[in-house]
C-alpha positions in Angstrom: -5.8 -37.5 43.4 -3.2 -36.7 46.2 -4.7 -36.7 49.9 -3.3 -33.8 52.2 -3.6 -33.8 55.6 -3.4 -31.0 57.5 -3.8 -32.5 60.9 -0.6 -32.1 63.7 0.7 -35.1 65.2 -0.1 -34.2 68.6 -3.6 -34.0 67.2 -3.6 -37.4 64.9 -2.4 -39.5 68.3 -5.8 -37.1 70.3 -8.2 -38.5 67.6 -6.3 -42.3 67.4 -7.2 -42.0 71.3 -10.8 -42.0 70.9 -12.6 -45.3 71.2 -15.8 -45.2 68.0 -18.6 -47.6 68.0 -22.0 -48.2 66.6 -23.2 -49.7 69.7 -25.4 -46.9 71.5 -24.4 -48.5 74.6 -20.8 -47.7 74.2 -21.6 -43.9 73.5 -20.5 -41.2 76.0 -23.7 -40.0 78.1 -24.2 -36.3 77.1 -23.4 -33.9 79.7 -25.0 -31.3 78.2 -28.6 -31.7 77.2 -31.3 -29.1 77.3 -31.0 -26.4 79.9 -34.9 -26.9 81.9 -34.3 -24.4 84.5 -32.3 -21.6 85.6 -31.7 -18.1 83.9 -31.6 -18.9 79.9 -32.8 -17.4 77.3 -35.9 -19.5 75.6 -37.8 -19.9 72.7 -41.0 -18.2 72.3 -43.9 -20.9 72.7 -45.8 -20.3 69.9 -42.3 -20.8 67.6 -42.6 -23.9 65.4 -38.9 -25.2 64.5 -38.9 -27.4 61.3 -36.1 -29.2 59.8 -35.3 -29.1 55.7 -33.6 -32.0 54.9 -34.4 -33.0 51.5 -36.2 -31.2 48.3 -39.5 -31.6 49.6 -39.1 -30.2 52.5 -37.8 -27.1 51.1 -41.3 -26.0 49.8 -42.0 -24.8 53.0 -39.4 -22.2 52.7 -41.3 -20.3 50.5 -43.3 -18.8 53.4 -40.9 -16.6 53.8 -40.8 -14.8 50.6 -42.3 -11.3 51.0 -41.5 -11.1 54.4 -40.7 -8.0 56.1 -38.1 -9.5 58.1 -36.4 -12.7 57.8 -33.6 -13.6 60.9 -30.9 -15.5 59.3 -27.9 -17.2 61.0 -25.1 -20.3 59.7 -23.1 -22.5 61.6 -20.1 -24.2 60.3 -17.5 -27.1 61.0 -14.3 -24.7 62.5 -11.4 -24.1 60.4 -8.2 -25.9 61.6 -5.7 -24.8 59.3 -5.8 -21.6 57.3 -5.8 -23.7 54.0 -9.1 -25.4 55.1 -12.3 -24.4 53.2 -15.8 -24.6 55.5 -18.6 -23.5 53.6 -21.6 -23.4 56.2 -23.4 -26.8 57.2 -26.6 -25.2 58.7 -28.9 -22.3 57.6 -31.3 -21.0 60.2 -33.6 -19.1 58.7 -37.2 -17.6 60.7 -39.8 -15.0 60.9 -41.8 -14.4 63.6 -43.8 -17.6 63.9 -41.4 -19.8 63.0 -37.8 -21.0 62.4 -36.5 -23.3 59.5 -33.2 -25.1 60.1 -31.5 -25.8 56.7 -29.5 -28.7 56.6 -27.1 -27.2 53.6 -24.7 -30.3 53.8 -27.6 -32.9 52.2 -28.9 -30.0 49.7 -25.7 -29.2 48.5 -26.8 -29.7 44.9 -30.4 -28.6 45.6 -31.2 -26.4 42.7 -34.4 -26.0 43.7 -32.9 -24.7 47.5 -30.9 -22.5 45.5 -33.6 -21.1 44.0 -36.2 -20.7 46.6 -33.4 -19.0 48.5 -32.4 -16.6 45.8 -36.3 -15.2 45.9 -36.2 -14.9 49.4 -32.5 -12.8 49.4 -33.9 -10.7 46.5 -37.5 -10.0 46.9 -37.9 -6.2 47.1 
């Protein structure tokens, strides 16, 4: 099976840049981390979050089945070519108490995801 890369030079010599370890002490500190004050918008407090990251886990979804409203939102790897294919990596799923996270890449061949999901999407 032929590999293709679609990657530009410029960016190939970017990536061959970049200095990867396992050792934690070697990793870059984040910059980032979670906003604590300030004007942001917040998470209700009485939200759970939970993560489904395996079959099990998944059961939990059915909570939301019958529900008058169910948010829904994906996030994705971006596309860097406009032969690339992305299919999403996270489902967020929530009602008003709380909001599952969906990890789509390790239930890729969850037919019991797919199924839980399709009663959600078509309950009347």
């Amino acid at each position: 099976m032929a590999h293709y890369n679609y990657t530009s030079e410029n960016m190939q010599r970017e990536m061959a840049r970049i200095k990867y370890s396992a050792d934690l002490d070697d990793m870059p500190v984040d910059q980032f981390g979670p906003v604590l004050e300030g004007p942001c918008l917040r998470l209700p407090a009485q939200l759970q979050v939970k993560f489904i990251g395996n079959p099990t886990d998944c059961q939990q979804l059915k909570k939301l089945i019958g529900k008058p409203i169910v948010g829904m939102d994906s996030e994705w790897r971006p596309t860097m070519t406009k032969f690339d294919s992305m299919r999403p990596a996270l489902l967020q799923l929530s009602d008003e108490k709380t909001a599952y996270l969906v990890d789509l890449v390790a239930l890729a061949a969850s037919p019991l995801l797919d199924n839980i999901l399709t009663e959600i999407f078509t309950h009347p």
